[in-house]
Residue, then its C-alpha position, 0 to 999 in steps of 0.5 A: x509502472x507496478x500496480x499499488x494498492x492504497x489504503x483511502x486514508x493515506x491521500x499524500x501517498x497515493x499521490x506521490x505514487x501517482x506522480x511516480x507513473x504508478x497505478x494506484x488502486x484504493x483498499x476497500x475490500x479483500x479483493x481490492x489487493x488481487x493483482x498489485x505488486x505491493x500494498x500499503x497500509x496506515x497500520x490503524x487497523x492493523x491485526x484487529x483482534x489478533x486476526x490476520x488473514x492474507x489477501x495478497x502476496x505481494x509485499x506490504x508496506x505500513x506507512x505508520x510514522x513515514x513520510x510519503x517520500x519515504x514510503x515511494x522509496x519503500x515501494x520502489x525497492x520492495x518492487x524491482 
């Protein structure tokens, strides 16, 4: 299944992609995101300053508001 990284706050989604058979990596650092297929993130900190910076260019999910199901299928279709 497809590398995801996950921010540490979101631990019902890293679970519901772990079930999924995904490979799950925690966002502590920049180069945490290096080789994943996708991202998510709460959104908490979210552009900070007005400063963005790409570390990846796989695509990234904010789960801001989402379910944890709902953010598995965001993944799912963002990946294939």
């Amino acid at each position: 299944m497809a590398r995801i990284g996950i921010e540490g706050t979101l631990a019902d989604v890293k679970g519901a992609l772990q079930a999924k058979g995904h490979d799950v990596v925690d966002l502590r650092q920049e180069q945490d995101a290096q080789n994943c297929d996708c991202c998510v993130i709460s959104g908490q900190d979210k552009d900070v300053m007005g400063i963005q910076n790409a570390a990846t260019q796989a695509s990234v999910i904010n789960a801001d508001g989402m379910t944890a199901d709902e953010v598995c299928q965001q993944v799912e279709q963002r990946i294939q």
